[in-house]
C-alpha positions in Angstrom: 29.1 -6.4 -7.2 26.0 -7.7 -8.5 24.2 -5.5 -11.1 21.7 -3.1 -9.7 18.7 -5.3 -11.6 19.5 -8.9 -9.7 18.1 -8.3 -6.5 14.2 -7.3 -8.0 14.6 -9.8 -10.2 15.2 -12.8 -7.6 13.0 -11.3 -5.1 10.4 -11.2 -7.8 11.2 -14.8 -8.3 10.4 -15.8 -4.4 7.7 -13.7 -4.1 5.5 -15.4 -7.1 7.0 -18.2 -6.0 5.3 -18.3 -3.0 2.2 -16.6 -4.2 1.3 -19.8 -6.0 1.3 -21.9 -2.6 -0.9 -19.1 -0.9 -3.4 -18.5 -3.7 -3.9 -22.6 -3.8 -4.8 -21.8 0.1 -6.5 -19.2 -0.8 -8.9 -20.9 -2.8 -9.8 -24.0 -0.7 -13.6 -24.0 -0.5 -14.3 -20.6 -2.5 -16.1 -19.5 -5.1 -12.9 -18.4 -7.9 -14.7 -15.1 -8.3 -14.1 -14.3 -4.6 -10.7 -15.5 -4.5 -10.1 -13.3 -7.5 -11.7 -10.3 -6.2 -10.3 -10.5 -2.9 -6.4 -11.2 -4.3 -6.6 -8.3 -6.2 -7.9 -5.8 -3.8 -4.5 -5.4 -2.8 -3.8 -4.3 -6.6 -7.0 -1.9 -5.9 -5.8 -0.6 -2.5 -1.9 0.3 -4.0 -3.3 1.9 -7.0 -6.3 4.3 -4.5 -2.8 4.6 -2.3 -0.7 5.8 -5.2 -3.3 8.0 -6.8 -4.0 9.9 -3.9 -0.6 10.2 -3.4 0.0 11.9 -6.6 -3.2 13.8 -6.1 -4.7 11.2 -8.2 -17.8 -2.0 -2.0 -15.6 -4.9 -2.9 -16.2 -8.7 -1.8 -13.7 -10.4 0.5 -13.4 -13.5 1.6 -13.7 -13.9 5.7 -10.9 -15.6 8.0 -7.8 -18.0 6.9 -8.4 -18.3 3.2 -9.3 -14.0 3.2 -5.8 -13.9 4.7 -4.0 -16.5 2.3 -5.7 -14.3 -0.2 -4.3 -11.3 0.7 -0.8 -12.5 1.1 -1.2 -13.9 -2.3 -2.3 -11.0 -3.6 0.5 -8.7 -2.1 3.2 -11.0 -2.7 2.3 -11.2 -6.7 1.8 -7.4 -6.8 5.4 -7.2 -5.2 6.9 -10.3 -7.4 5.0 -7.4 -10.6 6.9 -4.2 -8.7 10.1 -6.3 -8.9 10.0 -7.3 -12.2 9.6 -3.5 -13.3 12.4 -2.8 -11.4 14.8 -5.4 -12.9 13.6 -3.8 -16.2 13.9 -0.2 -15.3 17.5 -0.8 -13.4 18.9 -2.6 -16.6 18.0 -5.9 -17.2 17.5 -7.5 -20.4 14.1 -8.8 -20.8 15.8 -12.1 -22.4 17.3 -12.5 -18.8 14.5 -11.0 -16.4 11.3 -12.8 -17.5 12.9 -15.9 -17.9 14.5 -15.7 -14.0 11.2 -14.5 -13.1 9.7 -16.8 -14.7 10.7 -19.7 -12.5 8.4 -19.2 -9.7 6.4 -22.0 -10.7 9.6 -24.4 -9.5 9.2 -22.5 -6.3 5.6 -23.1 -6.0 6.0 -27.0 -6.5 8.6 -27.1 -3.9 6.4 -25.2 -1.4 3.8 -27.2 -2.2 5.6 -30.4 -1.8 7.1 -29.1 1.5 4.0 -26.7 2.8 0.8 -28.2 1.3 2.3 -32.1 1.8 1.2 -32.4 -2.1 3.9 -35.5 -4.0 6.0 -34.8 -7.0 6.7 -37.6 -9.1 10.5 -38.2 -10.5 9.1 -36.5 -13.6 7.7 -33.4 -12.3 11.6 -33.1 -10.4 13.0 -34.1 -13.5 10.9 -31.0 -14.9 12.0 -28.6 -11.8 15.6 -29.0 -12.4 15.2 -28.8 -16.4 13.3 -25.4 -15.7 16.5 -24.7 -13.7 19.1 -25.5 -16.2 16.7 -23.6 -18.7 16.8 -20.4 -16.8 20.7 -20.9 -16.7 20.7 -21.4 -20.4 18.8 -18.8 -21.7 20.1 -16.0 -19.3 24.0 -16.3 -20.3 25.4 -15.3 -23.2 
């Protein structure tokens, strides 16, 4: 049985993964401030939706990219949520961040496959170092 922390941790892992395809989509075309603004109104709507809950005029961006930047922004507010998790449920920081940390390998694979951007032998040479990294540092 895995230890109660692994599954945040990985799902934190996809999640920002994947955010960093989406806010790239996101941001086709817009002005950054937008794309900023309208990624972290999910942050904004979960902390309205939390306050209220314990009794505690934005700018969007319109059609595709307004969704992309919504996905991104729920899916690196998740990938955050999961990493607290991992922390709280008893992973080591030494082991967490650097798992979570490996999103960015994620994000050039989706990109390569998704957004039909190349990757050079180098920049796979990197990927699977960043692998073998995260393998490294989270044994001991």
């Amino acid at each position: 049985m895995l230890p109660r922390w692994v599954l945040p941790a990985i799902t934190a892992f996809m999640l920002w993964g994947v955010w960093g395809v989406l806010i790239k989509e996101a941001s086709r075309g817009q002005d950054w401030r937008a794309v900023y603004v309208t990624t972290n109104s999910v942050i904004v709507a979960l902390v309205v939706i939390l306050a209220i809950a314990s009794r505690l005029n934005g700018v969007f961006i319109g059609g595709k990219q307004g969704v992309y930047a919504l996905m991104a922004g729920l899916t690196g507010t998740l990938g955050y949520i999961m990493v607290i998790l991992a922390l709280q449920w008893g992973g080591k920081a030494s082991v967490v961040i650097p798992l979570t940390q490996l999103s960015p390998a994620l994000t050039v694979l989706l990109a390569v496959a998704l957004l039909g951007e190349n990757l050079t032998g180098r920049q796979a040479l990197g990927v699977v170092l960043a692998m073998i990294s995260v393998v490294l540092l989270s044994t001991e």
